[in-house]
C-alpha positions as CSV (number, residue, x, y, z in Angstrom):
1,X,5.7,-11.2,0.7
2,X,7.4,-13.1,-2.4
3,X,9.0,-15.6,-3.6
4,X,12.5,-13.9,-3.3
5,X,11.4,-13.4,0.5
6,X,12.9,-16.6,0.9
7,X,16.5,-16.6,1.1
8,X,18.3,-19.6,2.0
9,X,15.4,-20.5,5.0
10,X,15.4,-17.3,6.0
11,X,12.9,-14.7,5.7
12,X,14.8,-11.5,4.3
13,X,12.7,-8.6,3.3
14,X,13.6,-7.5,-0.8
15,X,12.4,-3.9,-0.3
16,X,14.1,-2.4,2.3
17,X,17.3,-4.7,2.2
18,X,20.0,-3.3,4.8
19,X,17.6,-0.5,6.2
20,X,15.6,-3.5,8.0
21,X,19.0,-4.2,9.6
22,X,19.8,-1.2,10.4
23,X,16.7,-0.3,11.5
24,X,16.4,-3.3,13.8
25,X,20.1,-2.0,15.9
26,X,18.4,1.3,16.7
27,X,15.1,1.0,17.3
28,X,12.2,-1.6,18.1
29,X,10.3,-2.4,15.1
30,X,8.0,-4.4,13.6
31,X,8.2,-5.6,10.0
32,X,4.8,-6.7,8.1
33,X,5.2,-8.7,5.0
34,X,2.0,-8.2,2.7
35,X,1.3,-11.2,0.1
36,X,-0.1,-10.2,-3.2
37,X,-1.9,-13.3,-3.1
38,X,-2.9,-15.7,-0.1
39,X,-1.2,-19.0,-1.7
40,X,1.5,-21.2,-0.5
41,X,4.0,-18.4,0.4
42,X,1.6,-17.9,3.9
43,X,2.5,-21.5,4.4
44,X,6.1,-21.0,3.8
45,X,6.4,-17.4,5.7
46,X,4.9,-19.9,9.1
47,X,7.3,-22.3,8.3
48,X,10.3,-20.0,8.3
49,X,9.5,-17.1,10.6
50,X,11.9,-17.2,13.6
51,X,11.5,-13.1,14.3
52,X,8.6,-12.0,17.0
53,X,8.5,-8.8,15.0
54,X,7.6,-10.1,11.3
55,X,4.2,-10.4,11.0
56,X,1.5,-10.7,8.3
57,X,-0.6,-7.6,8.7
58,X,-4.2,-9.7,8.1
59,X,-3.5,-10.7,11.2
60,X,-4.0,-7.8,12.8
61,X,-7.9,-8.3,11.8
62,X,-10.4,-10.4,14.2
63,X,-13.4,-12.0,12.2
64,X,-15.6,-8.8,13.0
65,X,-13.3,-6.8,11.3
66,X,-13.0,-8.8,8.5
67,X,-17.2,-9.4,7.6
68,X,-17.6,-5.2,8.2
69,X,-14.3,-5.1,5.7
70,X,-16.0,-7.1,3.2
71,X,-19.6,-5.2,4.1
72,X,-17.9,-2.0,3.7
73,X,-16.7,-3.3,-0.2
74,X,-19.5,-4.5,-1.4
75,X,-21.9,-1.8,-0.3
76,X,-19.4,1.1,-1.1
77,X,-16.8,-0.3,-4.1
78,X,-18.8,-0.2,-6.7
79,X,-18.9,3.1,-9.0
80,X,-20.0,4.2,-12.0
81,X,-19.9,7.8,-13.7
82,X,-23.0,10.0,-15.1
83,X,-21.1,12.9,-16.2
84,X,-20.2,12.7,-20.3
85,X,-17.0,12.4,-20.9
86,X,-15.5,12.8,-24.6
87,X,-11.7,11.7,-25.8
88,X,-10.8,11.8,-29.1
89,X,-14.4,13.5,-29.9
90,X,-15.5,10.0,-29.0
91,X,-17.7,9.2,-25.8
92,X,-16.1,6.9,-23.7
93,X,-18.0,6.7,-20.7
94,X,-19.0,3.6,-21.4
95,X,-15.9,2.1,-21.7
96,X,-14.9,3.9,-18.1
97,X,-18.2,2.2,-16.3
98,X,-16.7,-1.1,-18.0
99,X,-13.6,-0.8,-16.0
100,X,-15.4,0.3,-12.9
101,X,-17.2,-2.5,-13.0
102,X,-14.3,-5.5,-13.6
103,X,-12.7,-3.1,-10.5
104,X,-15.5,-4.1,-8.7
105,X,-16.2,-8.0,-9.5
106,X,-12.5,-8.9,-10.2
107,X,-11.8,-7.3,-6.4
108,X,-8.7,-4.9,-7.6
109,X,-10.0,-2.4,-5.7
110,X,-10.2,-4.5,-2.5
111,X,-6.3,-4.3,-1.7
112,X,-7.2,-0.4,-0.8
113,X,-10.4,-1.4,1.6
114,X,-8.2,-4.0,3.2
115,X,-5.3,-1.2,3.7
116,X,-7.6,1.3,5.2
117,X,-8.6,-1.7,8.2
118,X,-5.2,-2.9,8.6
119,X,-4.3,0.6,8.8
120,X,-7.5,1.4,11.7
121,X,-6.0,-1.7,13.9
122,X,-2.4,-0.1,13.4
123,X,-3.6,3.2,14.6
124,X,-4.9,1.3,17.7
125,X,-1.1,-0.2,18.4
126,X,0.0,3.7,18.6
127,X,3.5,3.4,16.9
128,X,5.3,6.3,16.7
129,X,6.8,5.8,13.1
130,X,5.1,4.0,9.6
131,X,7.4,3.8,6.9
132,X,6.3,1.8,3.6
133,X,7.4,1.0,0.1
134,X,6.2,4.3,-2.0
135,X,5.0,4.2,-5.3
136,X,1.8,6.5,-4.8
137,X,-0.6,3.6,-5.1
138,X,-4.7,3.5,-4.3
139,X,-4.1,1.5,-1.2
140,X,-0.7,3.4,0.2
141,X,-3.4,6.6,0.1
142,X,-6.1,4.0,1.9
143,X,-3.9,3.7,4.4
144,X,-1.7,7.2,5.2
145,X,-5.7,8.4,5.5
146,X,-6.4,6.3,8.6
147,X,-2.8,7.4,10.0
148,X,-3.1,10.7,9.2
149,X,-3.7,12.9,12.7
150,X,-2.7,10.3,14.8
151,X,0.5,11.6,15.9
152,X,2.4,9.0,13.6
153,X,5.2,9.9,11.5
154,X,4.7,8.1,7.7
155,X,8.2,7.8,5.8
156,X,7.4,6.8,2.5
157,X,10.6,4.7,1.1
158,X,11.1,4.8,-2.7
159,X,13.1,1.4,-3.4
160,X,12.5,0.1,-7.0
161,X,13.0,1.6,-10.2
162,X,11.0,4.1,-11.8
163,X,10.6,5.6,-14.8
164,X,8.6,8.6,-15.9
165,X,6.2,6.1,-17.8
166,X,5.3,5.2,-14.2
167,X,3.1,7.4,-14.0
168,X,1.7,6.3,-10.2
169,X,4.8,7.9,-9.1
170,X,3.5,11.0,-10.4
171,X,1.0,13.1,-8.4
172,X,-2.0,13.9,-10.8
173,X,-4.0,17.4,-9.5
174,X,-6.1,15.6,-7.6
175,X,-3.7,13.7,-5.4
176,X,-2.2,17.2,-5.0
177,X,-5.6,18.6,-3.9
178,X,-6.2,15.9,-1.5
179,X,-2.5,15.7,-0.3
180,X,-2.3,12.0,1.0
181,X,1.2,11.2,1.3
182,X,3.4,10.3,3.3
183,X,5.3,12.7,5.6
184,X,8.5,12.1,4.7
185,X,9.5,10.6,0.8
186,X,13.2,8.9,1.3
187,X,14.5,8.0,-2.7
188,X,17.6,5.8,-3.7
189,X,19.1,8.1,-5.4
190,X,19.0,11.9,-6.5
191,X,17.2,11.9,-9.9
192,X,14.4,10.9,-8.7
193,X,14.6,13.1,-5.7
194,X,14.8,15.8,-8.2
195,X,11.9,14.8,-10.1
196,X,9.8,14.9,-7.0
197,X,11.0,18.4,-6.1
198,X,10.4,19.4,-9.6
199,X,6.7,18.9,-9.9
């Protein structure tokens, strides 16, 4: 959910564009606009929504869920390394825990905890597809792990540019070891098809 999701007061979605459309003619389907920040836009999206099947995903969490979420976080977010590890023939884990940490207290790591229980209460609704905006992120992985197994087809729909600075699109060795993606990787074009196929 952003401000662009706003389109003369209507809610349009600026990911998918004409595939929600499409998608819509064929098939039942419900649409789930995540905010990137709980603000006014929740207001707004209440104000505007006229469609049954647009939803904010939260709301798929009752209050239980949402103190074992925030259980779950604070027992289990916050890591630190032992092992030494050297760049530049200078230590730096230090500098590593020192991330960890802000990860930790600043909360960027809780869009991938909240994810993973949106994700648990989707498993429960039994849909037969899950496509989402790909761009191989912490909490896309939190998510395809709860769907994995469940008989639930995961499309994951490459829409915004990319470049090969972006290196989140780019599976390191240990995403490859762990293989949590999607089923199904739909691009915009070719190239980057190609560079997908290539690695």
């Amino acid at each position: 959910l952003v401000p662009k999701s706003f389109q003369r007061g209507k809610i349009k979605d600026d990911y998918f564009r004409g595939l929600i459309d499409d998608l819509n003619q064929q098939t039942s389907m419900v649409l789930a606009f995540q905010p990137l920040k709980f603000d006014r836009l929740l207001w707004k999206f209440k104000k505007y929504n006229t469609n049954k099947n647009y939803i904010i995903p939260i709301g798929l969490l009752g209050v239980s869920d949402i103190c074992l979420l925030f259980k779950d976080y604070i027992k289990t977010a916050k890591l630190s390394i032992n092992k030494e590890y050297i760049y530049k023939k200078k230590p730096i884990n230090k500098l590593v825990n020192q991330s960890l940490e802000d990860d930790y207290y600043k909360l960027r790591c809780f869009p991938a905890f909240l994810e993973s229980y949106i994700a648990k209460e989707i498993v429960n609704l039994k849909p037969r597809r899950y496509l989402y905006i790909f761009e191989n992120q912490a909490w896309e992985k939190a998510a395809l792990a709860k769907l994995k197994n469940e008989n639930i087809i995961t499309f994951g729909y490459q829409s915004s540019g990319f470049s090969v600075r972006f290196l989140n699109f780019f599976p390191s060795r240990s995403d490859l070891a762990s293989m949590i993606f999607p089923d199904r990787i739909l691009t915009v074009g070719h190239h980057y098809k190609n560079l997908l196929d290539n690695l």
